[in-house]
N, C-alpha and C positions, 0 to 999 in steps of 0.2 A: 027453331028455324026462322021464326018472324023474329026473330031478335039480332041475329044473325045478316038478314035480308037491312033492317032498319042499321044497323050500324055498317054495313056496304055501303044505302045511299048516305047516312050522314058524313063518310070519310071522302066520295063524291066528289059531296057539296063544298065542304073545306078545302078539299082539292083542287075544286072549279074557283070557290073564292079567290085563292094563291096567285092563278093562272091569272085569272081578271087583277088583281091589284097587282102583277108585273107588267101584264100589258098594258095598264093602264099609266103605269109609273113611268113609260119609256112610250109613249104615243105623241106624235108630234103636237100635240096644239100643248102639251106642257114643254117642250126642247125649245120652242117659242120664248120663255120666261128664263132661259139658263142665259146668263151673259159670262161671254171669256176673260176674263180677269183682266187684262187691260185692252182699252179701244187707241185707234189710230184716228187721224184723222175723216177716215173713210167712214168708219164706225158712227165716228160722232155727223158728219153728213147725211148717213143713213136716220139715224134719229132723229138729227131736227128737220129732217125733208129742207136743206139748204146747199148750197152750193160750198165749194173749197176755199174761198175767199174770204166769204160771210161766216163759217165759221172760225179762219185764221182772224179774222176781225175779231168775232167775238170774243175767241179766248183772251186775245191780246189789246180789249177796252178795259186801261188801268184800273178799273172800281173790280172787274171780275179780273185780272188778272192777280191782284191781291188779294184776293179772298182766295182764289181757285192755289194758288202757291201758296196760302200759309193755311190751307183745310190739307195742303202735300195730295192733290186730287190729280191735276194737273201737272206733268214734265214738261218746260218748254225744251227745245233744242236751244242749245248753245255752239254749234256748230252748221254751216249749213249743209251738211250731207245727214243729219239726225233729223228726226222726224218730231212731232209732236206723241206724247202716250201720256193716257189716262185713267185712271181707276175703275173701271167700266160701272161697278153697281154703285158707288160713291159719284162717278160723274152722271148717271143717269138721275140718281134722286138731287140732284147739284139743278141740274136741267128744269126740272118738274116742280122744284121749293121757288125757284128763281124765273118760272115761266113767263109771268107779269112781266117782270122787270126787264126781262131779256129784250119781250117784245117792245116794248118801249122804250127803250134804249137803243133799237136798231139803228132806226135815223142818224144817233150822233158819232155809233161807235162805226156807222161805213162812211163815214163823210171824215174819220179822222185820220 
């Protein structure tokens, strides 16, 4: 009957593990880390804490706009009722490798 009692709490315990590593797997501070396959403009605003402008700049300062179109990260619109979209995990580590360079480059690519 102790043997019985011990293998009730160890199926439990397993049980309880399950239940913690689904809640766990679905609790917002990891939903934080999921990016939607492509960003819009808005998206990439929200990331760099900048404005709609300074972003349309950025993409569209010739040194990153070649690199950003031939890495296929970036779509520009070629029409103007299309928007900008971008690769969301590919533009974010695009962001973070190039964060230096961005910053310093602000000056020339909003004055052009």
């Amino acid at each position: 009957e102790v043997w019985l009692e011990m293998i009730e709490l160890l199926n439990l315990d397993v049980l309880n593990n399950i239940i913690d590593s689904r809640i766990l797997m679905n609790s917002p501070q990891n939903k934080e880390d999921e990016l939607t396959a492509w960003w819009d403009i808005e998206d990439l605003k929200r990331e760099c804490k900048k404005g709609n402008q300074w972003c349309i700049d950025m993409l569209n300062y010739p040194p990153f706009k070649n690199e950003l179109t031939k890495l296929k990260i970036v779509y520009y619109p070629k029409h103007n009722r299309e928007g900008y979209s971008m690769v969301a995990k590919q533009m974010k580590q695009w962001l973070i490798e190039n964060h230096s360079i961005i910053r310093e480059s602000a000056s020339i690519f909003r004055t052009s």
